[in-house]
N, C-alpha and C positions, 0 to 999 in steps of 0.2 A: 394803268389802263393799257398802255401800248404792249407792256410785258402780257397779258394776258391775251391779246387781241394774235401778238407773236406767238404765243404758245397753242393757243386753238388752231392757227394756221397749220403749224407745223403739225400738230395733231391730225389733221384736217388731207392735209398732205400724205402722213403717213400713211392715212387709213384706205385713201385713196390708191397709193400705190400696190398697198396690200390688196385690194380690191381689182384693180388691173393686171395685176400679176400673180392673179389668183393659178394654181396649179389646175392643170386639165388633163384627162385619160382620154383619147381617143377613139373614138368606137367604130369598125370597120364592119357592116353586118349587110345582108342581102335584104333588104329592107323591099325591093323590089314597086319604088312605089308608085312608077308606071306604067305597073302591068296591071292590067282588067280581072287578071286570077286572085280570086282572095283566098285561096290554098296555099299558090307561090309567098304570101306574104307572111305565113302563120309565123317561118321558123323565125325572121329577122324580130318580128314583133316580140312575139315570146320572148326569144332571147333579151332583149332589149327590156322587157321587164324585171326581168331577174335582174341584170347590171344594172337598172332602175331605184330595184327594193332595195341593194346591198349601197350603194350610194346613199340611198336615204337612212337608212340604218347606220352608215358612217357618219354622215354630216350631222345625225340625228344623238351621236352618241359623245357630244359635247368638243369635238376635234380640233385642236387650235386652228388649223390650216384647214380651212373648207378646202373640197374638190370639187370642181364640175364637167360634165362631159360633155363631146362634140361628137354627134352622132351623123356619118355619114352613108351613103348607100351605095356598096360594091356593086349591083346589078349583078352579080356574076361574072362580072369580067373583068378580065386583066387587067386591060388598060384602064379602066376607069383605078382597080385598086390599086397603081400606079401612080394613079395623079393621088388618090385620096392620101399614100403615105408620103408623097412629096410636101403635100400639101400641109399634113400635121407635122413633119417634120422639119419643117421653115419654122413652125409655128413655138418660140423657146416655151412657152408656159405649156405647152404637150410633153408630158414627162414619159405617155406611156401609150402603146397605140394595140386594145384588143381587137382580136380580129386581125384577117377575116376566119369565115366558117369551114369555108371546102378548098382542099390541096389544091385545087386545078387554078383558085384566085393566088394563092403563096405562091408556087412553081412559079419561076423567071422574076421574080418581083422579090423575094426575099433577101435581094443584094441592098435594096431600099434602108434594111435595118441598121445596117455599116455603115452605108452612107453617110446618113443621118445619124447614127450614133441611140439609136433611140430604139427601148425594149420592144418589140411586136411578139405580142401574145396571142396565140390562135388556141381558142376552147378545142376545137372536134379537128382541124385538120391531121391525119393517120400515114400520110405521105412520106417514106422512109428516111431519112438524115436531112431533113430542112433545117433543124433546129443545127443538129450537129455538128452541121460545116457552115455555121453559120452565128458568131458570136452575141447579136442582139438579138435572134429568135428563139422563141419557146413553143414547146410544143405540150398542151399539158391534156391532152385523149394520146395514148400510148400507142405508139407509131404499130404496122405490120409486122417489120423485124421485132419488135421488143415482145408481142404480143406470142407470137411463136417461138421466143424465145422461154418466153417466161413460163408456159403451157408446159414446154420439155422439163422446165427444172422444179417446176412442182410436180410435173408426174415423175420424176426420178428421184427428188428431193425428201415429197411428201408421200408419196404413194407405193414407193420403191419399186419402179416399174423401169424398164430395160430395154426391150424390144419391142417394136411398134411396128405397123404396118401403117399406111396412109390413103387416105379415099377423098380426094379433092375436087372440088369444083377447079375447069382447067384454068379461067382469066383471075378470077382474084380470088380465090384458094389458094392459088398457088403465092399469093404475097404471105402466106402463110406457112403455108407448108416447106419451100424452102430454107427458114428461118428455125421452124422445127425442126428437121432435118441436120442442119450444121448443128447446132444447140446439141441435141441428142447423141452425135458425133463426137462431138468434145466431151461428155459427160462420158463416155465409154461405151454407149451402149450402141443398138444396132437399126435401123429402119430396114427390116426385112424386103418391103416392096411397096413403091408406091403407084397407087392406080387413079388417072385422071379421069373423069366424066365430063361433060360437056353440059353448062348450066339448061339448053334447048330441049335434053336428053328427058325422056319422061320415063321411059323403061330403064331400068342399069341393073337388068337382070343378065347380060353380056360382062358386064365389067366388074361385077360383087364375085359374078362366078370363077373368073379371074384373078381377082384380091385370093377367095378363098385357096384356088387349088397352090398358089405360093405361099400362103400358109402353112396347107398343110404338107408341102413341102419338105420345109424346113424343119418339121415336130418329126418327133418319134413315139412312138405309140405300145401299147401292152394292152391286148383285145381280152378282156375277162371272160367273153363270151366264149373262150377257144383256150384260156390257160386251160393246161392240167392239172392232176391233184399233186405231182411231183414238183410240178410248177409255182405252184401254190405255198406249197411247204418252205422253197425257197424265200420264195416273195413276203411269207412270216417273220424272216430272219432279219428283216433289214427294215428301217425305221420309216413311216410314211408319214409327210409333212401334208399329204389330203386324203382325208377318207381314211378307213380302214379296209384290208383288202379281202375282208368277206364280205363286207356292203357291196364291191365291187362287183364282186364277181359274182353275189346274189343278183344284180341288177345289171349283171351282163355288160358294164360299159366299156367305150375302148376310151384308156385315158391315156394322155400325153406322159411319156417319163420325168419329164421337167415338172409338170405338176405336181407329178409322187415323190421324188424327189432332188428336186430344185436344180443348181445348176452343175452338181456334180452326177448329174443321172446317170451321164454314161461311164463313169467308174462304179457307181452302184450296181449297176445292171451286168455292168462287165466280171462283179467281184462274185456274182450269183451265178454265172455261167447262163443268161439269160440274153437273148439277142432281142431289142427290140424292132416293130417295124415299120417302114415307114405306109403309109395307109393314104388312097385318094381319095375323098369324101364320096360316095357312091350311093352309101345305102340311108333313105331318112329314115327307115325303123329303128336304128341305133343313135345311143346320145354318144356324140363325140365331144373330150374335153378336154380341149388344148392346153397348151405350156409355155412353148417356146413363145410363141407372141404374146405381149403382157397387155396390150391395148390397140386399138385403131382410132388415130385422127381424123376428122372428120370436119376441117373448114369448108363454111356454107359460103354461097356467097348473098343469103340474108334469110331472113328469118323465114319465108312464107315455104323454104326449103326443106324447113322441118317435116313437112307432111306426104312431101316427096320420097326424101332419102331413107326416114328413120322407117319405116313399115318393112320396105323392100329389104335396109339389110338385115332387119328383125327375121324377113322371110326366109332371107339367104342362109341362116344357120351358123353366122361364124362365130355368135355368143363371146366377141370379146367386151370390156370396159369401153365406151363411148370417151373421146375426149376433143371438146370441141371450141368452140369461139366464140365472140362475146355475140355473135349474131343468133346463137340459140336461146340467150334471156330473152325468152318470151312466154313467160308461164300461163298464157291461156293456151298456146297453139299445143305446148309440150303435155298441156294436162289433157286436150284432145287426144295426143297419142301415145298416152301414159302405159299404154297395155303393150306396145312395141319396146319400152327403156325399160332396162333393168339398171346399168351403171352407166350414168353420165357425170360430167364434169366439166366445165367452162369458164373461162375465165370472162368478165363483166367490165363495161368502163361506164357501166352506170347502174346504180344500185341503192335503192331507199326505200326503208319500213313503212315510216311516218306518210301519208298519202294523207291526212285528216283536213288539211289546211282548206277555209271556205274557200280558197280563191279555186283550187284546182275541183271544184263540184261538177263542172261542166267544162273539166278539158281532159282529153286524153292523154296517153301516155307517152305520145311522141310531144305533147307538147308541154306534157309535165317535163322531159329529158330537154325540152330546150330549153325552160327557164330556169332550169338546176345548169347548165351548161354553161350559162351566163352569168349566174348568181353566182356563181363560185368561182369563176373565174376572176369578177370582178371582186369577189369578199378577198381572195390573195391578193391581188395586186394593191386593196387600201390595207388591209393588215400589215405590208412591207409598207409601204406610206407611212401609215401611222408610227413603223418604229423609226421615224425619221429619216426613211431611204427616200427622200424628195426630191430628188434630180434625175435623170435619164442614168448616169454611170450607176449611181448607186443603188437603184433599184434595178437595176440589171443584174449585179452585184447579189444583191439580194435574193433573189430570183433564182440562180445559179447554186443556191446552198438550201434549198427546202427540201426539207426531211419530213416524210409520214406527217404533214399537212392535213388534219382531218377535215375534208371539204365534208357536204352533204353526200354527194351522189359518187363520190371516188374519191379517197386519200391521192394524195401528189407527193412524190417523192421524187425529186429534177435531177436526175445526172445525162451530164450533154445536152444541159438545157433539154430533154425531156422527158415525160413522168412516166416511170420506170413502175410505177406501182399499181394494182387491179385485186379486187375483189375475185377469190375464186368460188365457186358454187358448185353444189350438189342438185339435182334434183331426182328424188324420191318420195316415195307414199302420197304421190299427186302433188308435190308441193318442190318450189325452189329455195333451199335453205344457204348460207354463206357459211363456206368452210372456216375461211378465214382470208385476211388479207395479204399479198404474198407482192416480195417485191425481187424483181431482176436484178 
């Protein structure tokens, strides 16, 4: 009797300690639940339900080790999200602390993660090398730098494109554009010119006109509307990688030599005894059809900018490939001004088919993107749990080796602690389609 009365104890015991030293994620979110505005509250909340659902779906999916979370509310401010990772990070059964949302809470508080020893994962923060100089944080929405990087190497990669010009919003375009820029430089190719706007700016009919004339700078040209027949006959002898050069010259155009042929024109042109010229855009009765410039970038600094910029450089005439940021996935506004794109292309840090779920009937799209932001966030960090990374090192550990992670709304692929990988897109025939997934 005593032996059994001993062994229930010790049972009894165990189960208890199991129970008190249960593992816990900590959840760092703007929860905002102070404030009178119930707008301010959407994103904390949402988010907070997706880490919600992927929790219950874990505890739910038979897991030796329950997890539970400890959800606290950054306000938006530093110092609170200061105490909040002091606060988890005293705490030993806090293995893992998501959150917070926005750079401006991370910025000066990121030394917290060392301290303490303990992984802080941020879903959306974009803020350039947080993670990187900084061995327990993660950053898994792909920083500025990565994002301009990654834009150059699939258009040179995938598209086999070379020369660009750049048309930037000046404050946070340009966390873009300089990143493209270097990128593009290493790859071998060139950035022709780059030309700022000013996000205030409602006309950039001053500054497109600008971008253009260093365009057309740069090209050189063979006016069909002005060869000769002597001219012609030469221009038969040599091989044209666009067009045939009766179409041309039936239809009068002035075309770029690099487009006729590619990047040995000027030996070609030279081997014909043909000089080509160089041309200021002057006249719109004529189609001009450049060469040397293979694309223009074009970081927005957000979406509603779409309606702004794409018309005007539609109007401007400089008919290159659009290649833009993830601030143009916005397939209602872009099929508004579907009649201005001919070639676009952007890179996404959030992207999903599936929209059928009853839950999302009556929410929009910002707030479908926070509860994928959340959900996934939190679905990686119990996936590494579950393959028994259950401590703070080694689910850091963990963390630091994910490869092409298929989340819902963006693949994660972590180098420098952060995710290196994006969705790139097309959009054509009124619709945004995914090229494929492309990783830095």
């Amino acid at each position: 009797m005593i032996r059994v009365i001993f062994i229930s104890f010790i049972f009894f015991f165990l189960l208890t300690v199991q129970v008190y030293s249960q593992k816990k994620i900590g959840v760092a979110l703007p929860m905002m639940k102070n404030s009178e505005n119930t707008e301010e509250k959407k994103l904390g909340e949402q988010m907070l339900k997706g880490i919600n659902d992927a929790l219950e779906e874990y505890n739910n999916a038979g897991q030796i080790n329950k997890i539970s979370i400890s959800a606290e509310d950054t306000k938006k401010d530093q110092t609170e999200v200061l105490q909040i990772f002091n606060k988890f990070g005293s705490d030993s059964n806090v293995i893992a602390i998501l959150g917070p949302v926005f750079s401006s809470e991370l910025i000066n508080n990121e030394g917290a993660a060392s301290f303490h020893k303990i992984p802080i994962i941020t879903p959306t923060a974009t803020e350039n090398f947080l993670a990187e100089k900084n061995p327990f944080v993660f950053q898994l929405n792909p920083t500025y730098d990565i994002r301009g990087r990654l834009m150059a190497d699939f258009a040179a990669g995938e598209l086999k494109l070379k020369n660009f010009v750049i048309f930037s919003e000046d404050t946070y375009g340009k966390n873009y554009a300089d990143s493209f820029t270097d990128e593009v430089n290493k790859n071998g190719g060139e950035i022709i010119y780059t030309k700022y706007y000013s996000k205030d700016s409602i006309d950039l009919t001053a500054e497109l006109e600008d971008l253009k004339d260093k365009i057309f700078e740069k090209d050189r040209f063979i006016d069909f509307g002005t060869v000769t027949t002597s001219q012609m006959d030469k221009l038969k002898k040599v091989k044209f990688l666009y067009s045939y050069p009766d179409s041309l010259y039936r239809e009068k155009l002035v075309v770029s030599i690099y487009k006729l042929f590619g990047k040995d024109a000027i030996r070609v042109t030279d081997s014909i005894g043909m000089t080509p010229v160089q041309i200021k855009y002057t006249d719109n009765a004529k189609q001009y059809i450049l060469g040397y410039a293979d694309a223009v970038y074009i970081p927005i600094s957000n979406s509603g900018e779409i309606s702004k910029v794409i018309p005007q450089y539609f109007s401007s005439n400089i008919k290159l490939p659009v290649l833009g940021t993830s601030d143009w996935n916005n397939e209602a506004i872009l099929i508004e001004n579907k009649m201005y794109i001919d070639q676009l292309y952007f890179d996404a840090d959030f992207y999903i088919k599936d929209k059928s779920r009853d839950d999302f009937a009556n929410m929009d799209e910002s707030e479908i993107r926070n509860y994928y932001f959340g959900y996934d966030a939190m679905k990686l960090i119990l996936d590494k749990i579950s393959s028994g990374n259950n401590t703070r090192q080694l689910l850091n550990s963990a963390l630091e080796s994910v490869s092409n992670y298929a989340a819902v709304h963006c693949n994660f692929t972590i180098k420098g602690r952060t995710n290196h990988q994006m969705p790139v897109m097309k959009f054509r025939n009124g619709g945004i389609e995914k090229l494929k997934d492309f990783i830095y």
